[in-house]
Backbone as a chain_set.jsonl record, in Angstrom:
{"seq": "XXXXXXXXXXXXXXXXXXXXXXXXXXXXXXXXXXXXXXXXXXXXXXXXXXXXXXXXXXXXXXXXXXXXXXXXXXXXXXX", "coords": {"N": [[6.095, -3.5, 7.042], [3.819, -4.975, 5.375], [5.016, -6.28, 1.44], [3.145, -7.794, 0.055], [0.811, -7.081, 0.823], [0.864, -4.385, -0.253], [0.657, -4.701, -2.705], [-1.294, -5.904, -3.305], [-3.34, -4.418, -3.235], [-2.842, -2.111, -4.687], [-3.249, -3.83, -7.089], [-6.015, -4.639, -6.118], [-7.229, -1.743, -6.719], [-6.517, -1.472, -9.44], [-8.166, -3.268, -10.575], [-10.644, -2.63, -9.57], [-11.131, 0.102, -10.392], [-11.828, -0.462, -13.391], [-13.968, -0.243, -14.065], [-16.235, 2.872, -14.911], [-15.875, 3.863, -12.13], [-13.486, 5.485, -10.347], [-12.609, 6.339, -8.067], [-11.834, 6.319, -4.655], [-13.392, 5.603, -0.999], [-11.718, 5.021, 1.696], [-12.475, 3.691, 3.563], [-13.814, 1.817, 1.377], [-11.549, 0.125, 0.526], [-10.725, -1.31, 3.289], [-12.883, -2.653, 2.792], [-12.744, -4.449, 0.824], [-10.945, -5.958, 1.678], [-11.533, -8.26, 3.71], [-10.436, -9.796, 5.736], [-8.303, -9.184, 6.789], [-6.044, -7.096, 8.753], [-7.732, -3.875, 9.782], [-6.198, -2.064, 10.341], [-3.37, -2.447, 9.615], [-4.292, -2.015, 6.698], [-4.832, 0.363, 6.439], [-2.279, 1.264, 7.014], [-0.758, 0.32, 4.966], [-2.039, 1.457, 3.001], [-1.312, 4.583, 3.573], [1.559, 4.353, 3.083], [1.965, 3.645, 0.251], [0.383, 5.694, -0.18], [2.512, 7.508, 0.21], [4.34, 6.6, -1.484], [3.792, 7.254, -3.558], [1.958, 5.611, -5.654], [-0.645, 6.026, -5.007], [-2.958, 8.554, -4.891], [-4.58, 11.341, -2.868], [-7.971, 12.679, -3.562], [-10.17, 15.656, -3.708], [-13.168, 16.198, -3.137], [-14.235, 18.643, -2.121], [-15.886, 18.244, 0.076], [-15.91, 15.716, 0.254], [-13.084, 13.221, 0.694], [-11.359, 11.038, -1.626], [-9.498, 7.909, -2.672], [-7.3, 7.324, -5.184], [-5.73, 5.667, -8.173], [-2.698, 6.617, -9.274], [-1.964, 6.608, -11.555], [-4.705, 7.336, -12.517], [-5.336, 10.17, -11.913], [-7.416, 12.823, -11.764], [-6.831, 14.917, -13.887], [-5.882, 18.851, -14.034], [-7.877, 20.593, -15.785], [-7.078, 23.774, -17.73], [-5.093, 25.023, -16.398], [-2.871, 27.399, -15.102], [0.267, 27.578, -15.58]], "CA": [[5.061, -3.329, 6.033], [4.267, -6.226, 3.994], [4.985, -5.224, -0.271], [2.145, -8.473, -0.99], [-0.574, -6.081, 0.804], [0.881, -3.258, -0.748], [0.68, -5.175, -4.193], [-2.706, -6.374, -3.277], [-4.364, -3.35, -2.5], [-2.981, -1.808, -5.948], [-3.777, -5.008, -7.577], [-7.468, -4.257, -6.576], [-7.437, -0.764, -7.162], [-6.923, -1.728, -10.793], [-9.081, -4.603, -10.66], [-12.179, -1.638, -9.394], [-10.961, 0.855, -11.903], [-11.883, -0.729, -14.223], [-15.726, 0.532, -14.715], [-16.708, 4.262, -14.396], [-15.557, 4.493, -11.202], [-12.079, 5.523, -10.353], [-11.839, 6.923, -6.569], [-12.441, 5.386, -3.631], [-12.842, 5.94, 0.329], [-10.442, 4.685, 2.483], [-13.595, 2.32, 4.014], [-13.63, 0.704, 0.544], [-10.185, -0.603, 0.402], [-10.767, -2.327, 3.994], [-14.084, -3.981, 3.022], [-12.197, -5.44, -0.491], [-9.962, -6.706, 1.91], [-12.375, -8.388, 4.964], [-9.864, -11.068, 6.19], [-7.036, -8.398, 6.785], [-6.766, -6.06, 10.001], [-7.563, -2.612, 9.416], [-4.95, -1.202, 10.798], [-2.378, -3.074, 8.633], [-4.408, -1.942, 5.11], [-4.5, 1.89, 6.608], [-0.51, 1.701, 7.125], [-0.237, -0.01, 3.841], [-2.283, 2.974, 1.917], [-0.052, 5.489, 3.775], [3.105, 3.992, 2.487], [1.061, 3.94, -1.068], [0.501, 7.646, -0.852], [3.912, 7.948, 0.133], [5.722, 5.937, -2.305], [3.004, 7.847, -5.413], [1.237, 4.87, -6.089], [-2.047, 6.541, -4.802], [-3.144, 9.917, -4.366], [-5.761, 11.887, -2.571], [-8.679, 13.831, -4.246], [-10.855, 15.686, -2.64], [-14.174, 17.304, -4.251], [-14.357, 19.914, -1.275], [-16.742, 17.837, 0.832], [-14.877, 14.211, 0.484], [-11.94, 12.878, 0.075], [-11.112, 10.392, -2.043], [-8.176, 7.729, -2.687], [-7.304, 7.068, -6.257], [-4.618, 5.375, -8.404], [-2.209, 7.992, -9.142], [-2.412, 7.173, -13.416], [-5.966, 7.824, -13.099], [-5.592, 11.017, -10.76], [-7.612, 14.022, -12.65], [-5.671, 16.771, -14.487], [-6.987, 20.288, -13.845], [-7.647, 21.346, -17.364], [-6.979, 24.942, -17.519], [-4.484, 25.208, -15.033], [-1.758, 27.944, -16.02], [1.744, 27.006, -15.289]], "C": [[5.175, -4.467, 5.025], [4.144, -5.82, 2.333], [3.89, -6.535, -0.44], [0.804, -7.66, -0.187], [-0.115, -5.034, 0.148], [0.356, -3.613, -2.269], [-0.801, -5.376, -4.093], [-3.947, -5.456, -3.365], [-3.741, -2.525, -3.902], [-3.819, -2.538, -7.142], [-5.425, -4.656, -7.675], [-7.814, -2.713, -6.835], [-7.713, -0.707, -8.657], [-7.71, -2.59, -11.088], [-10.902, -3.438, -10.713], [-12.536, -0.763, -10.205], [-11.169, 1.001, -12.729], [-13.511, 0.013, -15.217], [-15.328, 2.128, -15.091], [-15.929, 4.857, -13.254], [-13.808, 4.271, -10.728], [-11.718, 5.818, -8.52], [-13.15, 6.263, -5.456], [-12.625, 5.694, -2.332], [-11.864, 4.643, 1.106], [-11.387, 3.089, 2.948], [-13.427, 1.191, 2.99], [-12.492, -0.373, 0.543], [-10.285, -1.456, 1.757], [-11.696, -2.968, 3.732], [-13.572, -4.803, 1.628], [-11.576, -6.46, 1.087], [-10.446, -7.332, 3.663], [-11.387, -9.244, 6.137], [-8.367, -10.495, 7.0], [-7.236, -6.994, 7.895], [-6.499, -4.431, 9.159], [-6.976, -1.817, 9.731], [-3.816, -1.384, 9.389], [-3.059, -2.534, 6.99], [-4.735, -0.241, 5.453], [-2.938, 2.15, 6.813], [-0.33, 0.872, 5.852], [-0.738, 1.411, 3.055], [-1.447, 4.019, 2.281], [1.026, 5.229, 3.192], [2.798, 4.337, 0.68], [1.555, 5.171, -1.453], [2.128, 8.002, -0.651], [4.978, 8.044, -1.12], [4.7, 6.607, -4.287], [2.03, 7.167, -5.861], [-0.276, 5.368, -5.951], [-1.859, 7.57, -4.558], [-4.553, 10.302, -3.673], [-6.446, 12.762, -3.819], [-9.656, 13.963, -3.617], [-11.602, 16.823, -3.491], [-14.426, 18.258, -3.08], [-15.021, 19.435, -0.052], [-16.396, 16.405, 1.564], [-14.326, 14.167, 0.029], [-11.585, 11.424, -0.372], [-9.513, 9.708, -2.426], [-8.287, 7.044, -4.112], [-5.832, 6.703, -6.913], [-3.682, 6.569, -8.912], [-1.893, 8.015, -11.258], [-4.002, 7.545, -13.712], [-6.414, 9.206, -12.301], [-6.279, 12.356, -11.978], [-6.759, 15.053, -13.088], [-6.519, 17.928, -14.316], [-6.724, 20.835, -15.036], [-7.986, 23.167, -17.032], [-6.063, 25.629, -16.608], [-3.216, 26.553, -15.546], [-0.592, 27.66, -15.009], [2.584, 28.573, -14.278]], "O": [[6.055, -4.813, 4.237], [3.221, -5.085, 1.984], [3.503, -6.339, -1.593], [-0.266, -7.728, -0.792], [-1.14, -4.46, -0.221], [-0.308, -2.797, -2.908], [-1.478, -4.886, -4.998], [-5.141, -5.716, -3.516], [-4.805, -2.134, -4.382], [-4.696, -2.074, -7.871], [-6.052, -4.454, -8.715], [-8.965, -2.574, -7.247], [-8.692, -0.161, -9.166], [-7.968, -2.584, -12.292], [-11.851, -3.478, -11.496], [-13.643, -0.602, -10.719], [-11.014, 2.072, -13.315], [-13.84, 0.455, -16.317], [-14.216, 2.459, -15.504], [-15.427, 5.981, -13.263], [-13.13, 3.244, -10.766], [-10.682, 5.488, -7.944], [-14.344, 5.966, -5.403], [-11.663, 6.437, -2.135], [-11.565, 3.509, 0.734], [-11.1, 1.908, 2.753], [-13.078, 0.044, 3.267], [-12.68, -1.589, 0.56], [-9.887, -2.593, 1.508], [-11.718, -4.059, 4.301], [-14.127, -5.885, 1.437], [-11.949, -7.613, 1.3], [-9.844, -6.945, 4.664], [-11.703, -9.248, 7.327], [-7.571, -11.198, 7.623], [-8.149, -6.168, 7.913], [-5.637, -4.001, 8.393], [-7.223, -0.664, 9.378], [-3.595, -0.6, 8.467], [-2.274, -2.673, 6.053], [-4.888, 0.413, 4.421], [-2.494, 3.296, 6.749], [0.896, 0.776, 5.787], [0.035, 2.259, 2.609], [-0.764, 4.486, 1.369], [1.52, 6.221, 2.657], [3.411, 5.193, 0.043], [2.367, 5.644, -2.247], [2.766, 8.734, -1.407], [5.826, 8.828, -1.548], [4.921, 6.429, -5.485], [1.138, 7.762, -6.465], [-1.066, 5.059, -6.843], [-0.797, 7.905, -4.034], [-5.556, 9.628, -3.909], [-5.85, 13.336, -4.73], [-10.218, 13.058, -3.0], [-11.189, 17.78, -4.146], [-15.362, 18.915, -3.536], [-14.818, 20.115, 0.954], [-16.494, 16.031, 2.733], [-14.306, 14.711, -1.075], [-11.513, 10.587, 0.527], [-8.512, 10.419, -2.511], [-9.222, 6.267, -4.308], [-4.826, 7.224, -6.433], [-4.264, 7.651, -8.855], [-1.705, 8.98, -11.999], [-4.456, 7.93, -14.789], [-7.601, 9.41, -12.046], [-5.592, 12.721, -12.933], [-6.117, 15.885, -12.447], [-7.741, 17.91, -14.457], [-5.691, 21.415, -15.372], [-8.866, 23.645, -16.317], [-6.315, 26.733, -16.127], [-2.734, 26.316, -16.653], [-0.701, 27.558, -13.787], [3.747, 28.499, -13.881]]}, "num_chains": 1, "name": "protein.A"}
């Protein structure tokens, strides 16, 4: 696993982040990255979710991949 796609593919996560929009599909992250096989930037996001850096969210219908400081809190949640 190379750590400069892993860096790269955070790198633009915060780079996209930056607007409104925070979560992403899985598609997005290979078309940032056109030059790069899609295999290799789906076994980099796995390692991602592994290692925390990203998380899933999923509104019931899709699932989304998002940085894991901008992951929603469930307000109301009781402990």
């Amino acid at each position: 696993m190379s750590e400069d796609l892993k860096k790269q593919i955070v790198d633009l996560f915060h780079e996209k982040s930056k607007g409104d929009k925070k979560m992403f599909y899985i598609r997005d992250v290979t078309k940032w990255l056109p030059d790069v096989d899609r295999h290799a930037v789906h076994d980099a996001v796995k390692v991602l979710l592994d290692e925390g850096a990203l998380v899933y969210w999923s509104s019931g219908s899709s699932t989304y991949l998002v940085l894991a400081e901008f992951f929603p809190k469930e307000e109301g949640s009781r402990s």
